[in-house]
py3Dmol code that shows the C-alpha trace and the ligand (Angstrom):
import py3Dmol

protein = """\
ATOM      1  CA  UNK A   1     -14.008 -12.007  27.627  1.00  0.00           C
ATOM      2  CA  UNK A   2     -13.887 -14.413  24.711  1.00  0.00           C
ATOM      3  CA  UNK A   3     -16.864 -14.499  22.005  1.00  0.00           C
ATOM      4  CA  UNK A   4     -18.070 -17.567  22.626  1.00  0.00           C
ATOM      5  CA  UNK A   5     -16.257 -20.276  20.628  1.00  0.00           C
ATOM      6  CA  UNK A   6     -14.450 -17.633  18.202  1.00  0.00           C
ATOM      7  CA  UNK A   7     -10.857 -18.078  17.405  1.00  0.00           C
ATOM      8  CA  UNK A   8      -7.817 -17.548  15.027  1.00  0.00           C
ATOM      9  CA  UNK A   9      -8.807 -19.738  12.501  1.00  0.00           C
ATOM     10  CA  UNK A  10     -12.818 -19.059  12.636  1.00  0.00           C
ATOM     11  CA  UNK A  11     -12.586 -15.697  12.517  1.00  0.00           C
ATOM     12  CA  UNK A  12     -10.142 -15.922   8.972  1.00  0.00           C
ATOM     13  CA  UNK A  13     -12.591 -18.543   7.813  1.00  0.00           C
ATOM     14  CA  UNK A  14     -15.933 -16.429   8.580  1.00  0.00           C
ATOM     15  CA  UNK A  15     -13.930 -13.418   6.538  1.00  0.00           C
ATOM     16  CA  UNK A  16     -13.121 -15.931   3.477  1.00  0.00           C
ATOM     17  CA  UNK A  17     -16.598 -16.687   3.310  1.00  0.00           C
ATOM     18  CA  UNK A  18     -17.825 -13.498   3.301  1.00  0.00           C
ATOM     19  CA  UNK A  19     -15.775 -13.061   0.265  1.00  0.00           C
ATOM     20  CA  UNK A  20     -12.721 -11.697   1.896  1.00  0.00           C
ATOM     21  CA  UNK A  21      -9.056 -12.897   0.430  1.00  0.00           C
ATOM     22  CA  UNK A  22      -6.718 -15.068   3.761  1.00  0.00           C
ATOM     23  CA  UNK A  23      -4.408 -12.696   2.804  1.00  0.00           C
ATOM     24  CA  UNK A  24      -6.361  -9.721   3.814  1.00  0.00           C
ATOM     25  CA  UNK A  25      -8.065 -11.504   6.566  1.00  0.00           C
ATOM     26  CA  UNK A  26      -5.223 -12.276   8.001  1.00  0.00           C
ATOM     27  CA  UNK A  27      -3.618  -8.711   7.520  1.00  0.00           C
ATOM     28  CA  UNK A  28      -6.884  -7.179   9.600  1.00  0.00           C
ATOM     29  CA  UNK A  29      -7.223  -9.619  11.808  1.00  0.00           C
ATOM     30  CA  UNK A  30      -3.409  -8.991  12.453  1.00  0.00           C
ATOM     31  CA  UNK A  31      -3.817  -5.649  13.117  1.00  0.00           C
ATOM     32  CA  UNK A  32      -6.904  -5.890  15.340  1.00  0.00           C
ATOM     33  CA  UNK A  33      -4.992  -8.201  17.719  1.00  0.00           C
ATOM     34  CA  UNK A  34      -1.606  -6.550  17.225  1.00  0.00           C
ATOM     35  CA  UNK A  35       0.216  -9.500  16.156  1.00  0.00           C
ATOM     36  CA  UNK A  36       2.187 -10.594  13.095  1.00  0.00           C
ATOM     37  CA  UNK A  37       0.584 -13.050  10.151  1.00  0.00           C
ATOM     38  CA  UNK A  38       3.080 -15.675  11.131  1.00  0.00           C
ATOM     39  CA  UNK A  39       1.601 -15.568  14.464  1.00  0.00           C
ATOM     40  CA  UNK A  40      -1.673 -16.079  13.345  1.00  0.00           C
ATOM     41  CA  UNK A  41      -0.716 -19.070  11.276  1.00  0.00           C
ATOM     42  CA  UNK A  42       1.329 -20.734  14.275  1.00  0.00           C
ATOM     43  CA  UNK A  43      -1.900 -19.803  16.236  1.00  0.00           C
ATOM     44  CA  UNK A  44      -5.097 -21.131  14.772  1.00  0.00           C
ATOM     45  CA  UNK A  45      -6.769 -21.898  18.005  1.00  0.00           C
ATOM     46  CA  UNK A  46      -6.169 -19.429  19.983  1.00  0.00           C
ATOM     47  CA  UNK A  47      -9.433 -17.639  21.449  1.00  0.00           C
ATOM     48  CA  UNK A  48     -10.218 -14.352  20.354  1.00  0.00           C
ATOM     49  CA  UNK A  49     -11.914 -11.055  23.354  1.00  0.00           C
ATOM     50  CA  UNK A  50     -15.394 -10.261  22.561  1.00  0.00           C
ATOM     51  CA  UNK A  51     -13.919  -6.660  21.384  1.00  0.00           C
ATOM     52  CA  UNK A  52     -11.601  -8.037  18.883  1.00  0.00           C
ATOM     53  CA  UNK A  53     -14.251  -9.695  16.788  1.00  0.00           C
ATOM     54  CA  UNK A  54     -16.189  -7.286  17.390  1.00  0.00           C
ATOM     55  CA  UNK A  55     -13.775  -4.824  15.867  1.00  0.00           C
ATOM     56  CA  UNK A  56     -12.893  -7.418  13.009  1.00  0.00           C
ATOM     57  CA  UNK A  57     -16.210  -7.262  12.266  1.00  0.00           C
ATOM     58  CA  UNK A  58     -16.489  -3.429  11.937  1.00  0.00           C
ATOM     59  CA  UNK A  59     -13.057  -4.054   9.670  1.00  0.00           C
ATOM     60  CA  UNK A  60     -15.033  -6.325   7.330  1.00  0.00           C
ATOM     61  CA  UNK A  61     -17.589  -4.941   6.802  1.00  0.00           C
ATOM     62  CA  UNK A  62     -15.663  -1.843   5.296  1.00  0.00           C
ATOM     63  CA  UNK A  63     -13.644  -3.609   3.675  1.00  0.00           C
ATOM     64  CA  UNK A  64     -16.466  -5.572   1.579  1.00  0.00           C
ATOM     65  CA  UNK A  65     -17.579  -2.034   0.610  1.00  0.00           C
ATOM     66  CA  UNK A  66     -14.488  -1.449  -1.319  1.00  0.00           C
ATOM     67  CA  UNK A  67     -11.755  -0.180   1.538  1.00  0.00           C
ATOM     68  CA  UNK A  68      -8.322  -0.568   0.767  1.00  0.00           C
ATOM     69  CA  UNK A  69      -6.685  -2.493   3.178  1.00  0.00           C
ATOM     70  CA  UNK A  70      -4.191  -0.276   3.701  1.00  0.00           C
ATOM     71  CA  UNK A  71      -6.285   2.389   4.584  1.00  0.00           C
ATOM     72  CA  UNK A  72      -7.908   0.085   6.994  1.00  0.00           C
ATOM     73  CA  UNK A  73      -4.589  -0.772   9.203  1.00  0.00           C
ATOM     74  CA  UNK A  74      -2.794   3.218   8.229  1.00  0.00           C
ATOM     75  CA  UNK A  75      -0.041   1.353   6.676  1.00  0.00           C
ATOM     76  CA  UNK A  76       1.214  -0.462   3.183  1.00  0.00           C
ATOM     77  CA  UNK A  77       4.663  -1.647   2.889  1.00  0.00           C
ATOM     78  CA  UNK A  78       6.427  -0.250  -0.613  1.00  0.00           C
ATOM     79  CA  UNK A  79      10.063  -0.832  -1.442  1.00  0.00           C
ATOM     80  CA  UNK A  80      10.909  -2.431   1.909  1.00  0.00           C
ATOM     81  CA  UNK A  81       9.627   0.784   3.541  1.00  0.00           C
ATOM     82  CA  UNK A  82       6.679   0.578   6.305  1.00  0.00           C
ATOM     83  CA  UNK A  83       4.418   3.779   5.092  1.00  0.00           C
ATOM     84  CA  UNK A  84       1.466   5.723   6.803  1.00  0.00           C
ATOM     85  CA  UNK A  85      -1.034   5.959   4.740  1.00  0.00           C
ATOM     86  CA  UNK A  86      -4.199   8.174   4.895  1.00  0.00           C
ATOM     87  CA  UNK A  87      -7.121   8.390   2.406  1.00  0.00           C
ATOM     88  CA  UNK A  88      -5.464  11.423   1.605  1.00  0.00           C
ATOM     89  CA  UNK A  89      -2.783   9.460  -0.455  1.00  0.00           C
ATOM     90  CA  UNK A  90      -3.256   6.792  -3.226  1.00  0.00           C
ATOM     91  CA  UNK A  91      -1.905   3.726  -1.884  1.00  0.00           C
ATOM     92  CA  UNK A  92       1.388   2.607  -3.224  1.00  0.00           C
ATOM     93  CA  UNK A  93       1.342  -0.121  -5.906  1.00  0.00           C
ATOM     94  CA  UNK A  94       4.273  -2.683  -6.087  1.00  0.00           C
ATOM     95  CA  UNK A  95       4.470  -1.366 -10.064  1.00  0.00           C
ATOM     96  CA  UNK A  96       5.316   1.669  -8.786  1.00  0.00           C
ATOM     97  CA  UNK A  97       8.465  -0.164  -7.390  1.00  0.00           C
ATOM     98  CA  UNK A  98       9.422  -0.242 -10.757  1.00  0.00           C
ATOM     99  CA  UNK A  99      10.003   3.542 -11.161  1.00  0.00           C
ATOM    100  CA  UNK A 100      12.366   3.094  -7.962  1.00  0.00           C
ATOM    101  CA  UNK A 101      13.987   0.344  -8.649  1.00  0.00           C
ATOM    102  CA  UNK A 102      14.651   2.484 -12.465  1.00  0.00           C
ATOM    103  CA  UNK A 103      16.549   5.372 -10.877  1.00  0.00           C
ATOM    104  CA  UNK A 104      18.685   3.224  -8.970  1.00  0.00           C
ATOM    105  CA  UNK A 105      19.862   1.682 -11.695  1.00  0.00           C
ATOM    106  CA  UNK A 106      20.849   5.058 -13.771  1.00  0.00           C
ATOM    107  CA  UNK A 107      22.446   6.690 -10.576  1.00  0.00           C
ATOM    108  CA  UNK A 108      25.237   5.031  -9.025  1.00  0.00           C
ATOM    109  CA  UNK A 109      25.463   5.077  -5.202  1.00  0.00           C
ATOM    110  CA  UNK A 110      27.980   7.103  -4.585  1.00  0.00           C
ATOM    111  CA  UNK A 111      26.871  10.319  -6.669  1.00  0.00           C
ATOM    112  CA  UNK A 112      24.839  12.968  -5.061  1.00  0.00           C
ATOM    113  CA  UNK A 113      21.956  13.349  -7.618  1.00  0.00           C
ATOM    114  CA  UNK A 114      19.135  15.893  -7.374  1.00  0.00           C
ATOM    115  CA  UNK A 115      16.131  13.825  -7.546  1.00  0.00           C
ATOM    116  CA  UNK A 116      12.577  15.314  -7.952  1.00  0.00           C
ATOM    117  CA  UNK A 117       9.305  13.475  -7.261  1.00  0.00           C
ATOM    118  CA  UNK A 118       6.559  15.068  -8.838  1.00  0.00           C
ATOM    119  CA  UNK A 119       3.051  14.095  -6.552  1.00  0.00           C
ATOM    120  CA  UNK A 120       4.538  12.359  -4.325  1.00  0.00           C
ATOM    121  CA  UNK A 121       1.504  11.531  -2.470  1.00  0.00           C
ATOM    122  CA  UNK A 122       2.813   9.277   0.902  1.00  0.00           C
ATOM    123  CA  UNK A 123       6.061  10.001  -0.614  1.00  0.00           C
ATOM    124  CA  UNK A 124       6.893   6.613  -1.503  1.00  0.00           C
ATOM    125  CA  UNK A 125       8.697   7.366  -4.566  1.00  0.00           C
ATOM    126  CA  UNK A 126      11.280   9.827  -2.615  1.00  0.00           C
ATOM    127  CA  UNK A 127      11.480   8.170   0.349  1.00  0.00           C
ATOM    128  CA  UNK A 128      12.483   4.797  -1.235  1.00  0.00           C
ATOM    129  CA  UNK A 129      14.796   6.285  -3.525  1.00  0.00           C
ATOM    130  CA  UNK A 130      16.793   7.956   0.101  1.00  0.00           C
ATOM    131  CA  UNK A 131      16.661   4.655   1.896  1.00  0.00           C
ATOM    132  CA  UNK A 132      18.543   2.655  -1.351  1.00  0.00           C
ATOM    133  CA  UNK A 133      20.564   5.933  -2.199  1.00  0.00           C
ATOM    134  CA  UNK A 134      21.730   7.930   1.011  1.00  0.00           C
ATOM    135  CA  UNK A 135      23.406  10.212  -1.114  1.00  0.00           C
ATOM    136  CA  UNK A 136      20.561  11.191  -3.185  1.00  0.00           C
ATOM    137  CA  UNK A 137      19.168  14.534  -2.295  1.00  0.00           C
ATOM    138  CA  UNK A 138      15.525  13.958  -2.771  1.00  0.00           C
ATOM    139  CA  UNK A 139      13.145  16.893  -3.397  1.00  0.00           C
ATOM    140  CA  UNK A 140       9.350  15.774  -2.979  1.00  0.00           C
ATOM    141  CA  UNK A 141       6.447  17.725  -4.643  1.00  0.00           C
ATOM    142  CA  UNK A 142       2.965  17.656  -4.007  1.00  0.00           C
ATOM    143  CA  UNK A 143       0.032  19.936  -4.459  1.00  0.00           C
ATOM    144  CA  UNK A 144      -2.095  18.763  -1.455  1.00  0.00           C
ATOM    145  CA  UNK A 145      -1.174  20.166   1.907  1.00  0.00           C
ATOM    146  CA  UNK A 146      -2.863  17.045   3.167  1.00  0.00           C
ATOM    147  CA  UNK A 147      -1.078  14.575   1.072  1.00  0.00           C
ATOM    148  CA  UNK A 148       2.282  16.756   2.045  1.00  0.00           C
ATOM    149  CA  UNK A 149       1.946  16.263   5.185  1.00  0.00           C
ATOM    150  CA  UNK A 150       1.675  12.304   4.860  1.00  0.00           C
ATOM    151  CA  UNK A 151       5.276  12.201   3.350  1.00  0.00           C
ATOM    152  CA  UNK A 152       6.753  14.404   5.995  1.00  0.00           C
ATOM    153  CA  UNK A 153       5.358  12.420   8.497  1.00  0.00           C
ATOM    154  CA  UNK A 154       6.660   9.354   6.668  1.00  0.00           C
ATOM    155  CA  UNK A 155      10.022  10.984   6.458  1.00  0.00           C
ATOM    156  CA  UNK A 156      10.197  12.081  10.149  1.00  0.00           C
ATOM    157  CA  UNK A 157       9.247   8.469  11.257  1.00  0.00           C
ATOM    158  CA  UNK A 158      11.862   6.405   8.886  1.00  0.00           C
ATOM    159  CA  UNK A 159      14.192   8.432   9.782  1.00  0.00           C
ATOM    160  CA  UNK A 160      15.372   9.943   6.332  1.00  0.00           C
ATOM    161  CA  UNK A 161      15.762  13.481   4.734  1.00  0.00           C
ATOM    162  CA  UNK A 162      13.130  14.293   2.425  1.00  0.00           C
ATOM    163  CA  UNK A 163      12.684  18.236   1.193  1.00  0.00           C
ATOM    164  CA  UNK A 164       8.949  18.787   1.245  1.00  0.00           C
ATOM    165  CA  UNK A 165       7.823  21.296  -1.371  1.00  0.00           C
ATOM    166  CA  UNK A 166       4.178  22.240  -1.754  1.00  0.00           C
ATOM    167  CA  UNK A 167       2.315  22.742  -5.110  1.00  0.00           C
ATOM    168  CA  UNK A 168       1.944  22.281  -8.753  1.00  0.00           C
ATOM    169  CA  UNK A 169       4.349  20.271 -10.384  1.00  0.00           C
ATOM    170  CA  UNK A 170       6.955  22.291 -11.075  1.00  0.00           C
ATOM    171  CA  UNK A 171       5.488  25.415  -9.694  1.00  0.00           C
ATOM    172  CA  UNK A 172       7.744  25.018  -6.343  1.00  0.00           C
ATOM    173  CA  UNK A 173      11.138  24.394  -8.461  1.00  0.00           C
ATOM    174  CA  UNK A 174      11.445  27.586 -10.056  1.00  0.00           C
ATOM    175  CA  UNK A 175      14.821  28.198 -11.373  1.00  0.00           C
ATOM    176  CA  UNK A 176      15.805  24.514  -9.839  1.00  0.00           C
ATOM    177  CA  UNK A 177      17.359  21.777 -11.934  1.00  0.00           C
ATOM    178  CA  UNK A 178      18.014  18.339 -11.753  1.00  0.00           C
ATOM    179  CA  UNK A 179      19.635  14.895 -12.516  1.00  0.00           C
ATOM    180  CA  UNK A 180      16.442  12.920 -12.640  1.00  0.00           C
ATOM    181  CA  UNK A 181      12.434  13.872 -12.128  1.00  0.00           C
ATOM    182  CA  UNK A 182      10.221  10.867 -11.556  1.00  0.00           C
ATOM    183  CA  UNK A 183       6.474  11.026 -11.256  1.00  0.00           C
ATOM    184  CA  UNK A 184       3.752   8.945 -10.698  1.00  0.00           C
ATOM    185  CA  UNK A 185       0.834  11.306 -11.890  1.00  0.00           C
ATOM    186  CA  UNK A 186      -3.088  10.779 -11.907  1.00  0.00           C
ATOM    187  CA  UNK A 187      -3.334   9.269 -15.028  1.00  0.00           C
ATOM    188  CA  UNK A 188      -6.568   7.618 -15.282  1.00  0.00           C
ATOM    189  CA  UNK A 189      -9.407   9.115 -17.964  1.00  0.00           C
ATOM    190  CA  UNK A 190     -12.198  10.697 -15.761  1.00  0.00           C
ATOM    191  CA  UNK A 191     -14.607   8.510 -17.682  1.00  0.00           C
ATOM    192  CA  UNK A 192     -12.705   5.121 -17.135  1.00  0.00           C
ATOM    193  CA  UNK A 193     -14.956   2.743 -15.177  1.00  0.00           C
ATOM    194  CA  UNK A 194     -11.967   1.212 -13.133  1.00  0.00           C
ATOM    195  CA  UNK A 195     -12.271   4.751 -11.120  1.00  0.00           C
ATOM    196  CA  UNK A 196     -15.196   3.258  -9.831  1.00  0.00           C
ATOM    197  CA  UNK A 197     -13.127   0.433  -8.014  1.00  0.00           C
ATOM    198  CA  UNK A 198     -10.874   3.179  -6.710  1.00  0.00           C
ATOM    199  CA  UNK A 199     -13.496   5.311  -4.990  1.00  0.00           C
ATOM    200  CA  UNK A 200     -11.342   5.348  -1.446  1.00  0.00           C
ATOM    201  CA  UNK A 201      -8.870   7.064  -2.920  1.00  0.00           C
ATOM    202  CA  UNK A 202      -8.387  10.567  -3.830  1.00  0.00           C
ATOM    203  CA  UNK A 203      -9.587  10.942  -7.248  1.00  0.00           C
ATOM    204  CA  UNK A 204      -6.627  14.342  -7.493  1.00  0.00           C
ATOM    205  CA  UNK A 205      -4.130  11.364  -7.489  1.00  0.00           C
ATOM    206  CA  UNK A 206      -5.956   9.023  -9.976  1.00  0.00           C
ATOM    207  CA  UNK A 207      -7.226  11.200 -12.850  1.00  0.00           C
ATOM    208  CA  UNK A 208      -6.323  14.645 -14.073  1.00  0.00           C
ATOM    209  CA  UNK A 209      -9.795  14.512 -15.606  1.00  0.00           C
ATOM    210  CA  UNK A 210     -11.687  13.721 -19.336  1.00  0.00           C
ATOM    211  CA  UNK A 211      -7.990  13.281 -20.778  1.00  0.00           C
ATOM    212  CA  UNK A 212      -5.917  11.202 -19.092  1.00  0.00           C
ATOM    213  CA  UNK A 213      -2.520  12.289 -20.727  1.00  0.00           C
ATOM    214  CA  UNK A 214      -3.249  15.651 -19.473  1.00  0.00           C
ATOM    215  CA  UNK A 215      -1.078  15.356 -16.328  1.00  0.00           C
ATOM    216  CA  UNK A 216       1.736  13.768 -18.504  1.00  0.00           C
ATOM    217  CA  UNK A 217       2.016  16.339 -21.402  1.00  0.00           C
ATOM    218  CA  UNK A 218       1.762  18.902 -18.822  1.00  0.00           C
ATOM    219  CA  UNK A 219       4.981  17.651 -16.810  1.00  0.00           C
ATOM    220  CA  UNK A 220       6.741  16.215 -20.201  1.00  0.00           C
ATOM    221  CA  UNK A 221       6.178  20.124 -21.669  1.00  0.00           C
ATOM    222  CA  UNK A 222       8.175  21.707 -17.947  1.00  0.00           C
ATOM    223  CA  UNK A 223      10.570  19.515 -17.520  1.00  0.00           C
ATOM    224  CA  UNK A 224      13.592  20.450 -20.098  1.00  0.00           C
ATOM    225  CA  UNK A 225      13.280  23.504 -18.102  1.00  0.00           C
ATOM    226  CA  UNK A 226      14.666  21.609 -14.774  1.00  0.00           C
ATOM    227  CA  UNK A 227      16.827  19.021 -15.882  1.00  0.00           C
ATOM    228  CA  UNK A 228      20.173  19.097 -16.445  1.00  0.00           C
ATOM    229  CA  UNK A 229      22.012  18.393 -19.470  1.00  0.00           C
ATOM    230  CA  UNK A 230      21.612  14.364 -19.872  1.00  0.00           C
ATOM    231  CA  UNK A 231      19.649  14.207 -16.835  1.00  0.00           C
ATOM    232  CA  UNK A 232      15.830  11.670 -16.764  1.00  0.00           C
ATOM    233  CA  UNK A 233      12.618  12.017 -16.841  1.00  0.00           C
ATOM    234  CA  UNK A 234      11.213   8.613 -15.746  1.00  0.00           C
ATOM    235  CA  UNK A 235       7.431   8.276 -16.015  1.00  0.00           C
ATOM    236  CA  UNK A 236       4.572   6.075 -14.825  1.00  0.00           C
ATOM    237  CA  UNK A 237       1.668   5.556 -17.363  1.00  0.00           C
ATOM    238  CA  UNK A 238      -1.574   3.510 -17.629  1.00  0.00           C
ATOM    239  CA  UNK A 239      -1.139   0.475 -19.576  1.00  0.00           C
ATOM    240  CA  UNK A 240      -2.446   1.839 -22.842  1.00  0.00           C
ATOM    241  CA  UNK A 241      -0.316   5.311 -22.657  1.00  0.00           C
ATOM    242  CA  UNK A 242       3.056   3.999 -23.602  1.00  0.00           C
ATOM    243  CA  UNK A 243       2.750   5.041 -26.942  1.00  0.00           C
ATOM    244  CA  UNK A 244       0.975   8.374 -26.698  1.00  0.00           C
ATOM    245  CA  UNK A 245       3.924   9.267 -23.629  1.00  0.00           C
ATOM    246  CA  UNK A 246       6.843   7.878 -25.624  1.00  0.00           C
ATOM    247  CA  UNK A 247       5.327  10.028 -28.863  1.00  0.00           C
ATOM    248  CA  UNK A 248       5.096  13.014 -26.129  1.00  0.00           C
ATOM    249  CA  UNK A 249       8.581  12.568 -25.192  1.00  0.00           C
ATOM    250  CA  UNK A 250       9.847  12.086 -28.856  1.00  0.00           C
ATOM    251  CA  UNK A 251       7.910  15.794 -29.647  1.00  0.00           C
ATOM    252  CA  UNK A 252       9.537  17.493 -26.690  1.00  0.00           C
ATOM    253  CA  UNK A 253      13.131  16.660 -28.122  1.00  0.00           C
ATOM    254  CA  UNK A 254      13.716  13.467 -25.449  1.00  0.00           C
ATOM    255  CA  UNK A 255      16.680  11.189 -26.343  1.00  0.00           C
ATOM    256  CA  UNK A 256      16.990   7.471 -25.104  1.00  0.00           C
ATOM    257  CA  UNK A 257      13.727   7.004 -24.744  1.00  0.00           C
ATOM    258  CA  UNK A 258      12.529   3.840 -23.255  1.00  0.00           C
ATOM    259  CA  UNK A 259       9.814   1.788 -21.500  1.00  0.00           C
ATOM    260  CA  UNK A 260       9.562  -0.921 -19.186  1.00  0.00           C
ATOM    261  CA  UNK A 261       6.334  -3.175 -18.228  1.00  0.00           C
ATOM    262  CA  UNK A 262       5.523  -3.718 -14.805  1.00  0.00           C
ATOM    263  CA  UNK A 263       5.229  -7.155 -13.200  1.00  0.00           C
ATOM    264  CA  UNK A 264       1.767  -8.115 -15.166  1.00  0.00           C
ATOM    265  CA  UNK A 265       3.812  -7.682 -18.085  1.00  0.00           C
ATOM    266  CA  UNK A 266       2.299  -4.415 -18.821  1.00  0.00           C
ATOM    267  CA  UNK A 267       4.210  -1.549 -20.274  1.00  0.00           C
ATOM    268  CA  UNK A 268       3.686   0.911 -17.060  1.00  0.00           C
ATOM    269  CA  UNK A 269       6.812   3.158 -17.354  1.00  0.00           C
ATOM    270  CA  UNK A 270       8.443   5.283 -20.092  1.00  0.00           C
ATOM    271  CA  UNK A 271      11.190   7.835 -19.718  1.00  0.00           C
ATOM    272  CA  UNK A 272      13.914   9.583 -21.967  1.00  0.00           C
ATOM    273  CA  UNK A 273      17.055  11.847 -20.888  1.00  0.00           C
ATOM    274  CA  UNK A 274      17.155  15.462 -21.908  1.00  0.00           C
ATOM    275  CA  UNK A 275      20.059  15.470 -24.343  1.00  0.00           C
ATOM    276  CA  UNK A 276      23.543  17.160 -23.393  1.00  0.00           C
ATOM    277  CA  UNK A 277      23.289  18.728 -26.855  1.00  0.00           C
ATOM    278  CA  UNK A 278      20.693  20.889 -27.598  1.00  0.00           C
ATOM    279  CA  UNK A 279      19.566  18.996 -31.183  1.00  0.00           C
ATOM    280  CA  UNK A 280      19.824  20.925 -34.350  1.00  0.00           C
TER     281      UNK A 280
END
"""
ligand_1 = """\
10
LIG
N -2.150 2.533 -11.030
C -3.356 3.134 -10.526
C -4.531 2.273 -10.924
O -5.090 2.423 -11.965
C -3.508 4.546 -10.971
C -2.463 5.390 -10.353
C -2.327 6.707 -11.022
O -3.211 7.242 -11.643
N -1.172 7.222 -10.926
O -4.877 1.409 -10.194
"""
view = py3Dmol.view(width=600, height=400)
view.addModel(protein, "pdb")
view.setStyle({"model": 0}, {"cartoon": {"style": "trace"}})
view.addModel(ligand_1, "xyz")
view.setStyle({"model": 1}, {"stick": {}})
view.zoomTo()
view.show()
């Protein structure tokens, strides 16, 4: 049955004015009805079941208390990947693309590089990096059996290799080395009032707690001990941590150090190469 005079374009309308962006309308009401946004936009007028708007509704609602999206439909697209996502993992950010789109750039195609992802959470990071760069062998860490288990299930259903390794940082890579380790840590301070907009997600992914370099230092400190002479460490940071990481980096003995700014413009990554040399 049809709610009575509900459609398409009412239903995206009645979300907008409850404060909701057309973009996400359109992504829920997508979802709901199973159908692509270009099919809602070529279908304005068509009527909507009773249980659709009903469940759009239900949708909405959580959604205006602060839902991700993504966690709303299971899914966020990140580097041309389709990921499940679970409030068990942060959902990917497109500046997180920019760590991704980093390594490919250092390692070229046809070399089998050891990759590490440090917290990989849905294992965005890793998996991206094995659908641009076959050849990469991709080694995924996390510390949450939960969060694990998202990236292996990601993994399984794209279709691409991904060694899952559970625990702390480097804890799982004893006596392991590689060509690059990327990581997306929590880096938010615990007492940083833009958690409170992020209170979906799982706060072990956002902050490591009252410093929010913590995380950073910790994995800056262990990684000469797994990376290969001349081999990265690539880095995201919060927008006010380039300088403290790059300092970090320059401390631990880090050559090449550099950082780039995401697409706001904000410096959001920072990463150096462990030098062939040992220095003087
Ligand atoms: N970029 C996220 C945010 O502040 C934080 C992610 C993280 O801590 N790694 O929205």
């Amino acid at each position: 049955m049809s709610a009575p005079g509900q459609t398409v374009a009412s239903l995206v309308e009645a979300a907008r004015a409850a404060g909701i962006g057309r973009l996400d309308a359109q992504v829920l009401l997508g979802h709901v009805l199973g159908r692509s946004r270009a099919w809602l936009i070529a279908h304005d007028d068509e009527p909507v079941e009773l249980a659709a708007a009903a469940e759009m509704a239900r949708l909405l609602q959580q959604r205006a208390r602060g839902v991700p999206v993504a966690y709303l439909v299971g899914e966020r697209e990140f580097h041309g990947l389709m990921l499940k996502v679970r409030p068990d993992v942060l959902v990917p950010r497109p500046e997180t693309e920019g760590l991704v789109d980093w390594v490919m750039e250092l390692f070229d195609p046809a070399v089998p590089a050891r990759v590490a992802d440090l917290g990989t959470g849905s294992g965005a990071i890793a998996l991206a990096l094995r659908h641009r760069r076959p050849r990469m062998q991709v080694t995924a860490v996390d510390i949450d059996p939960a969060a694990l288990a998202v990236a292996r299930d990601n993994a399984v259903r794209l279709r691409l290799t991904l060694e899952c390794l559970q625990g702390r940082w480097f804890a799982p890579l004893a006596g392991r080395r590689f060509e690059c380790i990327v990581s997306n840590p929590p880096y938010v301070d615990a007492d940083d009032p833009h958690l409170q907009a992020l209170d979906s997600e799982p706060l072990l992914a956002l902050t490591p707690g009252p410093d929010g370099l913590a995380a950073l230092r910790e994995i800056i400190q262990a990684a000469p001990g797994h990376l290969e002479p001349g081999a990265w460490l690539l880095l995201e940071h919060g927008r006010d941590q380039a300088h403290a990481v790059r300092q970090m980096l320059v401390e631990r003995g880090f050559a090449d150090i550099a950082t780039r700014t995401d697409l706001a413009g904000l410096p959001r990554c920072t990463g150096g190469r462990w030098p062939a040399l040992p220095l003087p």
